[in-house]
ChimeraX commands (.cxc) that place a marker at each C-alpha (Angstrom):
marker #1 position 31.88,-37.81,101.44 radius 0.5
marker #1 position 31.55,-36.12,97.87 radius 0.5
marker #1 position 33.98,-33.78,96.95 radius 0.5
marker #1 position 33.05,-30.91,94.13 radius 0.5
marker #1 position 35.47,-29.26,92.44 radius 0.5
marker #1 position 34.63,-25.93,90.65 radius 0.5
marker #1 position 34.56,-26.33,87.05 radius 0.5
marker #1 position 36.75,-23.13,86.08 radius 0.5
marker #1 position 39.39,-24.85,87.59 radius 0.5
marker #1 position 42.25,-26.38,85.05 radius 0.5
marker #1 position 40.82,-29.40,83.34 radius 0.5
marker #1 position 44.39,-31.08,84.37 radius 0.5
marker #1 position 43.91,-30.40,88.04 radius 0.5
marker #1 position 40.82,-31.78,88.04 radius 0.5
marker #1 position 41.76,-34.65,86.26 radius 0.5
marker #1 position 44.46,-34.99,88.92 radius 0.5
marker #1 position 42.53,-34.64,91.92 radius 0.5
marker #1 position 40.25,-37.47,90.58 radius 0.5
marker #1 position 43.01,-39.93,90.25 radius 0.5
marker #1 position 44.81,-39.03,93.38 radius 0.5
marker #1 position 42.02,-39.83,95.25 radius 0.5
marker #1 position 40.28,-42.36,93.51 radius 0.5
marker #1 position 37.66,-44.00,96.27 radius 0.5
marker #1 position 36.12,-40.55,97.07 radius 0.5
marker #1 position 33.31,-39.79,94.77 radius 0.5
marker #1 position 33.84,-36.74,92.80 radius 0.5
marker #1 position 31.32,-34.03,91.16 radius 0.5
marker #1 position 32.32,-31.09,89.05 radius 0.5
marker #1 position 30.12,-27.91,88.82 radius 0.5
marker #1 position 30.92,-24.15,89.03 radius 0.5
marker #1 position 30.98,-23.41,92.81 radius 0.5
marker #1 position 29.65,-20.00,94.41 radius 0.5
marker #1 position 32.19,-20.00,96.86 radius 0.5
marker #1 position 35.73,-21.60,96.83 radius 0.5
marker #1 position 37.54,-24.13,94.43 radius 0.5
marker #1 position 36.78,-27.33,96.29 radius 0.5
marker #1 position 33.91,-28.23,98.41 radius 0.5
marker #1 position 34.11,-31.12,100.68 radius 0.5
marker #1 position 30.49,-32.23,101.53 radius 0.5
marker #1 position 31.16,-34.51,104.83 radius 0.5
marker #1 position 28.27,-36.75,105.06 radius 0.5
marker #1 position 27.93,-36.98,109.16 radius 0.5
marker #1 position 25.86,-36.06,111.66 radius 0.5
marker #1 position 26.56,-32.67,111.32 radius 0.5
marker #1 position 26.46,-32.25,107.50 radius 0.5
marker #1 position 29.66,-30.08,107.93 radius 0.5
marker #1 position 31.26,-28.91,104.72 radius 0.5
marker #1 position 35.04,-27.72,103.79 radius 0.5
marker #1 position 35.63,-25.40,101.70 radius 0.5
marker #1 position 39.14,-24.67,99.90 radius 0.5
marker #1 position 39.93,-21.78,98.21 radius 0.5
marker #1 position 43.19,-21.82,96.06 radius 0.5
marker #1 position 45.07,-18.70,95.23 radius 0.5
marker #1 position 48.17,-18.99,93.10 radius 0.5
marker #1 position 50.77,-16.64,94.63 radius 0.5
marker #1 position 50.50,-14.39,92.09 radius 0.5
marker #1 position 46.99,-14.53,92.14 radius 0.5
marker #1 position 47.01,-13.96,95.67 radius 0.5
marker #1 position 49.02,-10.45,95.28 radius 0.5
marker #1 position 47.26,-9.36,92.44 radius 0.5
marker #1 position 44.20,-9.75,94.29 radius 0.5
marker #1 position 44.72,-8.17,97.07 radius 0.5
marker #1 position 46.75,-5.53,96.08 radius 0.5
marker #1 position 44.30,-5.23,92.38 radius 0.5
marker #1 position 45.92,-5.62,89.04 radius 0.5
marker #1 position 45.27,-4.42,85.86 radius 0.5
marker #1 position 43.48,-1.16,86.88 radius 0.5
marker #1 position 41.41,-3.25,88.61 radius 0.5
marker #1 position 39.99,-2.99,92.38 radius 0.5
marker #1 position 41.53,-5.43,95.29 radius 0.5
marker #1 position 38.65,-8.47,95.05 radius 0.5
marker #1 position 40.41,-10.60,98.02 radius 0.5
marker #1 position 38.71,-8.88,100.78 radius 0.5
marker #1 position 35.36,-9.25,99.86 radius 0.5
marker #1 position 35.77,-12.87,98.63 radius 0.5
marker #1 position 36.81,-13.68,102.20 radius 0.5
marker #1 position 33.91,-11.76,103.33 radius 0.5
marker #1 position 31.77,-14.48,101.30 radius 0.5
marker #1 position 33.54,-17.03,102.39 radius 0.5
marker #1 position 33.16,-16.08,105.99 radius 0.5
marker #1 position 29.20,-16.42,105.68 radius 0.5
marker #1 position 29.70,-19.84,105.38 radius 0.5
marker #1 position 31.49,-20.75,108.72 radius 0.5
marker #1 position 28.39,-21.64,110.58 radius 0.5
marker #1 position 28.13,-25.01,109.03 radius 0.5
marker #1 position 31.76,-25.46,107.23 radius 0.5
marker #1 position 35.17,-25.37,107.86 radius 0.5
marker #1 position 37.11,-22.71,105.31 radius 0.5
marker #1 position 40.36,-22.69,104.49 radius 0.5
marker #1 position 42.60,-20.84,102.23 radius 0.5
marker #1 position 45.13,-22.71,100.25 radius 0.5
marker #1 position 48.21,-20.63,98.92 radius 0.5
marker #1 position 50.44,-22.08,96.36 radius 0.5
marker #1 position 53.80,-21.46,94.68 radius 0.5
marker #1 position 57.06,-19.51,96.19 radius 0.5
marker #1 position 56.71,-15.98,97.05 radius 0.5
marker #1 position 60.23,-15.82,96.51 radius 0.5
marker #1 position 59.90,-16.93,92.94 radius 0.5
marker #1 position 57.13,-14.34,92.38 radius 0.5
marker #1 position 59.14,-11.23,93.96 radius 0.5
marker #1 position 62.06,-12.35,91.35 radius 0.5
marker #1 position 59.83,-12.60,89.04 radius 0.5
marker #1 position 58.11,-9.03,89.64 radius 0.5
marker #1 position 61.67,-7.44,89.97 radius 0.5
marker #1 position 63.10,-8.92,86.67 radius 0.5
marker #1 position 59.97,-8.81,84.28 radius 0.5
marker #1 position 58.17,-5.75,85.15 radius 0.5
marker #1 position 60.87,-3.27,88.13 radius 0.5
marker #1 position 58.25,-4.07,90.75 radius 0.5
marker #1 position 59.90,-4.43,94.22 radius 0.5
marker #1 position 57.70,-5.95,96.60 radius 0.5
marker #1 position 58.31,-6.43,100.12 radius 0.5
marker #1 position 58.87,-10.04,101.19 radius 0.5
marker #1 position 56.53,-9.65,104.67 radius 0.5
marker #1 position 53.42,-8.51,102.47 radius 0.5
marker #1 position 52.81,-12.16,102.54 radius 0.5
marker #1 position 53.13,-12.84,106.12 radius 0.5
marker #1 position 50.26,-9.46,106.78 radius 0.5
marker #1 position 48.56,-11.00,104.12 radius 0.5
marker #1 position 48.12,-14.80,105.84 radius 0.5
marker #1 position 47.79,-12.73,109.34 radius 0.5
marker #1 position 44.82,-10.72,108.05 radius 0.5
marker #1 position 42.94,-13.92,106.67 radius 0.5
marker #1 position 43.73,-15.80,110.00 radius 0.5
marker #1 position 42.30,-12.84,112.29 radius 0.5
marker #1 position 40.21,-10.35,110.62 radius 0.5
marker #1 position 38.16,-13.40,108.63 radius 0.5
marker #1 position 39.11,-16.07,110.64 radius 0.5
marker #1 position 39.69,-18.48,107.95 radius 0.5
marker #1 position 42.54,-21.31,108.07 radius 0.5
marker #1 position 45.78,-20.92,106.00 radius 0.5
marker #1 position 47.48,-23.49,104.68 radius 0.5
marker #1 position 50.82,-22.80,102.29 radius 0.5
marker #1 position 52.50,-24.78,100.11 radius 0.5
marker #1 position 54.89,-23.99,97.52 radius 0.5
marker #1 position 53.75,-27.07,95.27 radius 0.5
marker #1 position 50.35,-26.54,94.21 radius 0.5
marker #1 position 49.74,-30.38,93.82 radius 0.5
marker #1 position 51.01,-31.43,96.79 radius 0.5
marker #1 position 49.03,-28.42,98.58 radius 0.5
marker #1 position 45.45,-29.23,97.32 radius 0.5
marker #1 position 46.79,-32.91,98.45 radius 0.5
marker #1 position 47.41,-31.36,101.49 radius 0.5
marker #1 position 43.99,-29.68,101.71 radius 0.5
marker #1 position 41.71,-32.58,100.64 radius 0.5
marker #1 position 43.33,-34.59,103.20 radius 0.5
marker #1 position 42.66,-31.89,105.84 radius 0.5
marker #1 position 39.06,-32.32,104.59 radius 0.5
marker #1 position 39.14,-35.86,105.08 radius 0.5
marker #1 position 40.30,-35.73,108.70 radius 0.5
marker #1 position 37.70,-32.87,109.57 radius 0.5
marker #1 position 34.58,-35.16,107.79 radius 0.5
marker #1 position 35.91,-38.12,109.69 radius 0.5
marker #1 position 36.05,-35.91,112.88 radius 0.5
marker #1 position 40.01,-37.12,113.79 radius 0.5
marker #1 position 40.66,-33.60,114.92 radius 0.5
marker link #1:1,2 radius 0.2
marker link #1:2,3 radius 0.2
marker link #1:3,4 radius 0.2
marker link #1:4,5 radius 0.2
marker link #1:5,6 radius 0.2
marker link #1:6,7 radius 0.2
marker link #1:7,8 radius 0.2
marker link #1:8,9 radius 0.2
marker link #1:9,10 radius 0.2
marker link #1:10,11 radius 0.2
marker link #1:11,12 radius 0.2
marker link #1:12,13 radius 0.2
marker link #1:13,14 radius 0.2
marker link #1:14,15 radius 0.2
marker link #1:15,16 radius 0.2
marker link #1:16,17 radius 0.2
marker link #1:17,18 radius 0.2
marker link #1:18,19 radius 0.2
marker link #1:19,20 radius 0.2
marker link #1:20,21 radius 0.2
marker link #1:21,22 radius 0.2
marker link #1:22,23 radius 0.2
marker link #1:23,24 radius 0.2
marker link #1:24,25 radius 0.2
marker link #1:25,26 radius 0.2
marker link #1:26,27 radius 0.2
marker link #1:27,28 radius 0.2
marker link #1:28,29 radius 0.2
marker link #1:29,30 radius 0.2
marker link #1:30,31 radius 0.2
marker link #1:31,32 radius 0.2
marker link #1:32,33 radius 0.2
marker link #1:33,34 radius 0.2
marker link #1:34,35 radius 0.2
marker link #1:35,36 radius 0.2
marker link #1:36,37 radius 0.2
marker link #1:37,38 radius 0.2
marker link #1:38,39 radius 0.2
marker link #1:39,40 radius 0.2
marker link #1:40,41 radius 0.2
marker link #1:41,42 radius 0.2
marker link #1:42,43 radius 0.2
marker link #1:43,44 radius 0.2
marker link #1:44,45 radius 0.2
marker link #1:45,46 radius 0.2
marker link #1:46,47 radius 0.2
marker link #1:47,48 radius 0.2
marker link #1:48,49 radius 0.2
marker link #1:49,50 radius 0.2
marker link #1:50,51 radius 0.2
marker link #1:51,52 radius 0.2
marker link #1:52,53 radius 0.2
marker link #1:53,54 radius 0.2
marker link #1:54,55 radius 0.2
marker link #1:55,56 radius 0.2
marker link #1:56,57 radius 0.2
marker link #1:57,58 radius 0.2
marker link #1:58,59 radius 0.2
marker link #1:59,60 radius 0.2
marker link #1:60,61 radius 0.2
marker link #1:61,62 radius 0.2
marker link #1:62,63 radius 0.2
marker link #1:63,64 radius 0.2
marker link #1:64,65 radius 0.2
marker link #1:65,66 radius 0.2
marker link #1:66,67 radius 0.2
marker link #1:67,68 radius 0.2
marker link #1:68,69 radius 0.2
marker link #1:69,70 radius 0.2
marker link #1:70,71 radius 0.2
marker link #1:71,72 radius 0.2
marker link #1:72,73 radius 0.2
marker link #1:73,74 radius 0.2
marker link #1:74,75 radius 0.2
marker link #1:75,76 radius 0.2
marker link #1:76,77 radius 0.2
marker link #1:77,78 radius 0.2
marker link #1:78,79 radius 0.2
marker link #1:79,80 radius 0.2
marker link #1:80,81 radius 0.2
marker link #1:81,82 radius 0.2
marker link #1:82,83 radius 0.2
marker link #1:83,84 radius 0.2
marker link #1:84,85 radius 0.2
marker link #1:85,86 radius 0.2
marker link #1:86,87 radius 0.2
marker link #1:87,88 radius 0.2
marker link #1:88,89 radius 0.2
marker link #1:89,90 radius 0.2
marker link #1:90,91 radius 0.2
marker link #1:91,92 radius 0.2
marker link #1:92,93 radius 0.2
marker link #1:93,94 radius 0.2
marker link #1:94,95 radius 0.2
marker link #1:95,96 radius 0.2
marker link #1:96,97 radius 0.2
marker link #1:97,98 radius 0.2
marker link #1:98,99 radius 0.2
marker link #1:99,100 radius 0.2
marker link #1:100,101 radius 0.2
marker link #1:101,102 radius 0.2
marker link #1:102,103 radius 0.2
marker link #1:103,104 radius 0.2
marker link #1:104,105 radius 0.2
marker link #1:105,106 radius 0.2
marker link #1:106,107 radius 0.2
marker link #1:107,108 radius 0.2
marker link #1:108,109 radius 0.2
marker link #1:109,110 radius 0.2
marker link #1:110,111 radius 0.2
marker link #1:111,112 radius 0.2
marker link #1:112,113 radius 0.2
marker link #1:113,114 radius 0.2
marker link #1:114,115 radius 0.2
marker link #1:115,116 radius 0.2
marker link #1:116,117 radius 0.2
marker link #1:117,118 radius 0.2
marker link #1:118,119 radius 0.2
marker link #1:119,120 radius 0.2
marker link #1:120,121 radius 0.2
marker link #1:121,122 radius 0.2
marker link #1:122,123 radius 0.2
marker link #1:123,124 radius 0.2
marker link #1:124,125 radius 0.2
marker link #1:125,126 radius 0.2
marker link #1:126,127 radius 0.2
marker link #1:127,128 radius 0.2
marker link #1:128,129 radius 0.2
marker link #1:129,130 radius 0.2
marker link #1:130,131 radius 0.2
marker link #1:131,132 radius 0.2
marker link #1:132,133 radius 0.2
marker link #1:133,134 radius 0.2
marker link #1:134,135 radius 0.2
marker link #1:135,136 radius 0.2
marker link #1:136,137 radius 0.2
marker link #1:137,138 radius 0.2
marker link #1:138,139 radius 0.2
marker link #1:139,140 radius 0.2
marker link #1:140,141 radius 0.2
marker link #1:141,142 radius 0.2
marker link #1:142,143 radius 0.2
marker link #1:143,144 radius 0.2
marker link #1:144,145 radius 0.2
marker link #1:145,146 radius 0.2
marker link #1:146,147 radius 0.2
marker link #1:147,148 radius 0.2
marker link #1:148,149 radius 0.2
marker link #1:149,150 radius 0.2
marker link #1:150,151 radius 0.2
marker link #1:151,152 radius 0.2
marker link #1:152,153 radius 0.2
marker link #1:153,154 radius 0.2
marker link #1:154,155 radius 0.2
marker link #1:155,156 radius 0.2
view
């Protein structure tokens, strides 16, 4: 199994997902698609790939920031071309709680709580990509990888 982690990643989460996991062999280079790709090597080649969105990240890019058009739906239209040989799953970090506080104090924005719950049920059905949440981010891409693992060494 080599694992690849996209290079426009944080420098310290890479340099934490090395030492977490330090008997898997590790490559770095900018990835087309996703943050982490798990290349199983079995008879079936399969590969997982993780994308992680922030919270924040996750709202702003689905519901477009900055004058800027929504980009989540057509990344998990990329993403889906890839499910004929790999397993893709989308890995949301940080409290939406936090964020919505955050919205309401620093900028007035009031967002509705269940935005997040259409948002997961969209991914799930309409793209039919795996969700997993986790309000730590390091214990989420732990999370992930490990998920990974388990699909490459086929203990589903």
């Amino acid at each position: 199994m080599i694992i690849t982690l996209d290079t426009r990643e944080p420098a310290d989460l890479r340099k934490w997902i090395i030492q977490k996991f330090p008997k898997i062999k590790f490559e770095e280079h900018a990835l087309k698609e996703g943050d982490i790709l798990i290349s199983c090597e079995n008879e079936k080649n399969t590969r997982v790939i993780i994308e992680r969105k922030d919270i924040g990240d996750l709202y702003g890019s689905v519901m477009g920031s900055k004058g800027k058009s929504p980009r989540f739906p057509s990344q998990c239209v990329r993403l889906t071309t890839h499910q004929t040989d790999s397993v893709v799953v989308l890995l949301i970090t940080g409290s939406a709680n936090d964020f919505i506080m955050k919205m309401k104090k620093s900028k007035g924005i009031v967002i509705d709580p269940s935005i997040f719950d259409s948002i997961i049920a969209s991914v799930m059905t309409r793209y039919n990509i795996r969700v997993l949440v986790n309000p730590d981010k390091y214990k989420g891409i732990e999370q992930a990888i490990n998920v990974g693992i388990k699909v490459c060494e086929g203990n589903l």
